[in-house]
C-alpha positions as CSV (number, residue, x, y, z in Angstrom):
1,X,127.9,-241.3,-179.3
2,X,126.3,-242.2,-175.7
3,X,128.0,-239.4,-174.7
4,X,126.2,-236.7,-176.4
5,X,122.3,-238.4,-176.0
6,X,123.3,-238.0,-171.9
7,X,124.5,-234.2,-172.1
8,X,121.2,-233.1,-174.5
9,X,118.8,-234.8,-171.9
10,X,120.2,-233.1,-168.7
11,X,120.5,-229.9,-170.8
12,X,116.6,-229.8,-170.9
13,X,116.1,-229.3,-167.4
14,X,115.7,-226.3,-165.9
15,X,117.7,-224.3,-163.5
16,X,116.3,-224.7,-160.6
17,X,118.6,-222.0,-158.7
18,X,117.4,-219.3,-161.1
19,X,113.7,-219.8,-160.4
20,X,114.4,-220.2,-157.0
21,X,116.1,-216.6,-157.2
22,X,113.5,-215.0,-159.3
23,X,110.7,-216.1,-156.8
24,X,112.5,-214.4,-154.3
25,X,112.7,-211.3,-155.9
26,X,109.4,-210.9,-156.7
27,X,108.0,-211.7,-153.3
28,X,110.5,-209.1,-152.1
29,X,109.1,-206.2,-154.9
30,X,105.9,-204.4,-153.7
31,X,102.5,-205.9,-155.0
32,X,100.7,-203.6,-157.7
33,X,97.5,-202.4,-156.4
34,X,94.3,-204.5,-157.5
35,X,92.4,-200.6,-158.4
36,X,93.7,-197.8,-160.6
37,X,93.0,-194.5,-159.4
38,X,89.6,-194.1,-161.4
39,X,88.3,-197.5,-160.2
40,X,89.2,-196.0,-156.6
41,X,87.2,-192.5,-156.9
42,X,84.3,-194.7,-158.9
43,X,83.9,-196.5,-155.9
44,X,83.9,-194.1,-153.8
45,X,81.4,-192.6,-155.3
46,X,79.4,-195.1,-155.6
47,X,79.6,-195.2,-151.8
48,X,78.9,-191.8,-151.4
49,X,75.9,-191.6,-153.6
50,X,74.0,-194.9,-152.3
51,X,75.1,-193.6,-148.8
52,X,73.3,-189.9,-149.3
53,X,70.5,-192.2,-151.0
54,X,70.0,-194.3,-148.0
55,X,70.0,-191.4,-145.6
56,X,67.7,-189.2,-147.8
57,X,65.2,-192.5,-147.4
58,X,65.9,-192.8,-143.7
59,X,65.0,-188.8,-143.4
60,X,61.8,-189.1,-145.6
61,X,60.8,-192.7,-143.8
62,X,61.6,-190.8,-140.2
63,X,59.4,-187.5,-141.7
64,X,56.8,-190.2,-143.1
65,X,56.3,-192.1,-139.8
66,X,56.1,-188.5,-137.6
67,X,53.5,-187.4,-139.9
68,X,51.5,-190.5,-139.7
69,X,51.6,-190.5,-135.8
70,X,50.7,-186.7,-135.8
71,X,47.9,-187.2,-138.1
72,X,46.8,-190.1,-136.2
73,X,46.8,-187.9,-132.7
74,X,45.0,-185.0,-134.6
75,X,42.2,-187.8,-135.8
76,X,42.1,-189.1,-132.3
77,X,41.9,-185.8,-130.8
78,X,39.2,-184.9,-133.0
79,X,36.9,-188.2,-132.5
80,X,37.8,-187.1,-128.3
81,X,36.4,-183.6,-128.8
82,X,33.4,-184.7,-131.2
83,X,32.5,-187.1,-128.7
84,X,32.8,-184.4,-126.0
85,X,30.5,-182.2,-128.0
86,X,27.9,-184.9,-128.2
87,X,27.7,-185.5,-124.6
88,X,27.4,-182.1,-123.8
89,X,24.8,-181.4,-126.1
90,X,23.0,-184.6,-125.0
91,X,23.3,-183.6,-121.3
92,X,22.6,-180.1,-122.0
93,X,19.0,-180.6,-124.0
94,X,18.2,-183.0,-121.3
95,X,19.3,-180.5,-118.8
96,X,17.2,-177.7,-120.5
97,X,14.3,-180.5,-120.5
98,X,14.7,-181.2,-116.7
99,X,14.6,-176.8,-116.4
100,X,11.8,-176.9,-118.3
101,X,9.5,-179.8,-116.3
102,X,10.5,-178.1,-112.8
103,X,9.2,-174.9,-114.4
104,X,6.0,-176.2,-114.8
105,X,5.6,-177.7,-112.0
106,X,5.9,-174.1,-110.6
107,X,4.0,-172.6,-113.3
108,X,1.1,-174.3,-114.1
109,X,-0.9,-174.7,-110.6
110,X,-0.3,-170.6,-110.2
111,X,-1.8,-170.3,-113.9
112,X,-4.4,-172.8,-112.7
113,X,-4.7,-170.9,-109.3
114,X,-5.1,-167.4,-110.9
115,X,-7.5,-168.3,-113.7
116,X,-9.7,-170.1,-112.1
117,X,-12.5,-167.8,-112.5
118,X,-12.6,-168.1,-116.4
119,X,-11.7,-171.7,-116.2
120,X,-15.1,-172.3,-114.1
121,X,-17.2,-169.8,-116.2
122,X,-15.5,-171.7,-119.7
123,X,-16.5,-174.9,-118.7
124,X,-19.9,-174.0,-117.4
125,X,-20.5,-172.1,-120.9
126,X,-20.0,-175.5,-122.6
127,X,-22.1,-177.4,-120.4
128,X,-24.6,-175.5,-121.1
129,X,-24.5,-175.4,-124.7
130,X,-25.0,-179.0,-124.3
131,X,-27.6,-179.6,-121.6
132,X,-30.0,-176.3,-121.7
133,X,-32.6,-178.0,-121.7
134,X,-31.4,-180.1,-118.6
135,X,-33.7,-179.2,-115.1
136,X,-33.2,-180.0,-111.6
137,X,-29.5,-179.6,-111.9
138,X,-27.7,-179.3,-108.8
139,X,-24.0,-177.9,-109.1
140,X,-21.3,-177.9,-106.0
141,X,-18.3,-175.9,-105.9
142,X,-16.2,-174.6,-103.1
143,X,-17.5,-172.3,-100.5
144,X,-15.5,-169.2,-101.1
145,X,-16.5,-169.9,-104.9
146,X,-20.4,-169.1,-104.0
147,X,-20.7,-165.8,-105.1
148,X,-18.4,-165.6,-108.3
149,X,-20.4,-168.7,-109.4
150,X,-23.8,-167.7,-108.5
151,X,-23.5,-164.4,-110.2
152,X,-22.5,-166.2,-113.5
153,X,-25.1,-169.7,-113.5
154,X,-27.6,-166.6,-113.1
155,X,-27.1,-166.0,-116.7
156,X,-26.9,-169.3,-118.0
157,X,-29.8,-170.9,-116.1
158,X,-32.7,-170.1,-113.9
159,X,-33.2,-173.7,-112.7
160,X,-29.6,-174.5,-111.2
161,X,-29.3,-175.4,-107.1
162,X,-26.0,-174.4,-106.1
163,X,-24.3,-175.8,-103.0
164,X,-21.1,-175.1,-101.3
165,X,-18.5,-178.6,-101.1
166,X,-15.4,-178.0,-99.0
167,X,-13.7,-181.2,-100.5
168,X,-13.8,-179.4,-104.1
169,X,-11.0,-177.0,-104.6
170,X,-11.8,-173.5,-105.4
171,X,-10.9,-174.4,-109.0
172,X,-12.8,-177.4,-109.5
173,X,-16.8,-178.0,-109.4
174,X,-19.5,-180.5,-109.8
175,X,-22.6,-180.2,-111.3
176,X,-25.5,-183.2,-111.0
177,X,-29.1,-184.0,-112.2
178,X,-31.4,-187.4,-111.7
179,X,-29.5,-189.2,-114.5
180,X,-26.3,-188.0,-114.5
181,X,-23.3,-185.9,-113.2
182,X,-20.0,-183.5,-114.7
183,X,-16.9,-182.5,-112.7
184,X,-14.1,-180.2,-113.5
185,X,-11.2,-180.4,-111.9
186,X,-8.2,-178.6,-113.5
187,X,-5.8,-179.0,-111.5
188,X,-6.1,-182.6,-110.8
189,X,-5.5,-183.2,-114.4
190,X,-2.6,-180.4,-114.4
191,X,-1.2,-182.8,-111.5
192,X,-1.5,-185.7,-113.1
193,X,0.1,-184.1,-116.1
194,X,2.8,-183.2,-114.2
195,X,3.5,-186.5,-112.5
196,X,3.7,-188.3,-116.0
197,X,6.5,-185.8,-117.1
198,X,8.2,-186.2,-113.7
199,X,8.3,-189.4,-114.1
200,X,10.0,-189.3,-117.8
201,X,12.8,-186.5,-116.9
202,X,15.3,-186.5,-114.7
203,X,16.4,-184.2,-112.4
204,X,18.5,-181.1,-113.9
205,X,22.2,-180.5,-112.5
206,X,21.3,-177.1,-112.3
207,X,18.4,-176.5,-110.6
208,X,16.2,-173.6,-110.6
209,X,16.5,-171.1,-107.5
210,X,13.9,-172.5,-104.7
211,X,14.4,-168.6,-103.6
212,X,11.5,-167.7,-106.3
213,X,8.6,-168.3,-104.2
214,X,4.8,-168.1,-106.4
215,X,3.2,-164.9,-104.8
216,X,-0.5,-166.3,-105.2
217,X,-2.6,-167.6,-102.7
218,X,-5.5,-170.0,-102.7
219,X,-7.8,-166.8,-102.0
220,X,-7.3,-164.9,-105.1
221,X,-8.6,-161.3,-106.4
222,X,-11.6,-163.0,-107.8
223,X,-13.7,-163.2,-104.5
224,X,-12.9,-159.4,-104.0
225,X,-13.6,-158.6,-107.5
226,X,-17.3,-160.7,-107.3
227,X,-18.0,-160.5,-103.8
């Protein structure tokens, strides 16, 4: 009866030279791939698509980033040339301005120069409106001046003494009684005029031709016209 209890116990156990034969026949079979087929082309799809997704963003980034820099040059470009265009203008009106003073500093002495006839007989009409009643006036003007002068204080006044002054200019005169005195002098005032505003503007880049030369002289047509 001892018998049979052994032979049912060590029939439990397994056979270990059958597993160990089975284990090495499956190592020796190939392995079954982990994929199918579909799983295979849906990742490689996948791949693809994220791949032609990442490079369309790359391009449009790339195209984004040119853009932005070529905008940004165009901006800076245009700030250059509207700064450009303010400096010219600036230097150009103060250019013209420059032009301008140096032309009146040509101008205005020959104006003064040529009119001075009227300008004497102007400003000896408006005295006069003034002081016609005044006697005993004296007035002094410059010698070649005598007879243009004369001929006109004849018609304003009967009682005026006139006397040549060499250190008048032929534009300016002088005219005194017991209490009092008037001067006109033209072109002092045009000079100092003209010394302010030189004073104020610079000088132009491009100057005005010094090869224009004013063509009147100190002795005018007026003394040959009165004399």
């Amino acid at each position: 009866m001892s018998d049979k209890r052994k032979q049912v116990f060590y029939n439990s156990l397994p056979d270990f030279d059958i597993q160990a034969e089975e284990e090495k026949r499956l190592r020796a079979e190939p392995k079954k791939p982990t994929f199918s087929l579909e799983d295979m082309e849906d990742a490689r799809k996948s791949s693809y698509d994220k791949g032609h997704a990442d490079g369309l963003q790359i391009a449009k980034d790339s195209i984004e980033q040119k853009t932005e820099i070529l905008v940004q040059s165009i901006i800076d470009k245009v700030r250059d040339l509207e700064k450009e265009e303010k400096t010219r203008e600036e230097r150009s009106i103060e250019n013209s301005i420059a032009i301008a003073s140096k032309s009146l500093h040509r101008l205005l002495p020959a104006i003064i120069s040529d009119q001075k006839k009227i300008l004497i007989q102007n400003a000896l009409t408006d005295f006069f409106k003034d002081h016609i009643h005044r006697h005993n006036l004296t007035l002094f003007t410059h010698p070649d001046m005598i007879k243009p002068v004369e001929k006109y204080i004849a018609m304003l006044s009967a009682d005026v003494l006139l006397q040549p002054d060499e250190k008048l200019s032929p534009t300016q005169l002088k005219m005194s009684w017991v209490d009092g005195s008037f001067e006109f002098k033209p072109d002092q005032m045009v000079d100092d005029i003209l010394k302010i505003i030189g004073d104020h503007v610079p000088e132009p880049s491009q100057t005005l031709d010094d090869s224009t030369k004013n063509t009147h002289t100190e002795d005018d047509n007026i003394t040959d016209k009165d004399s």
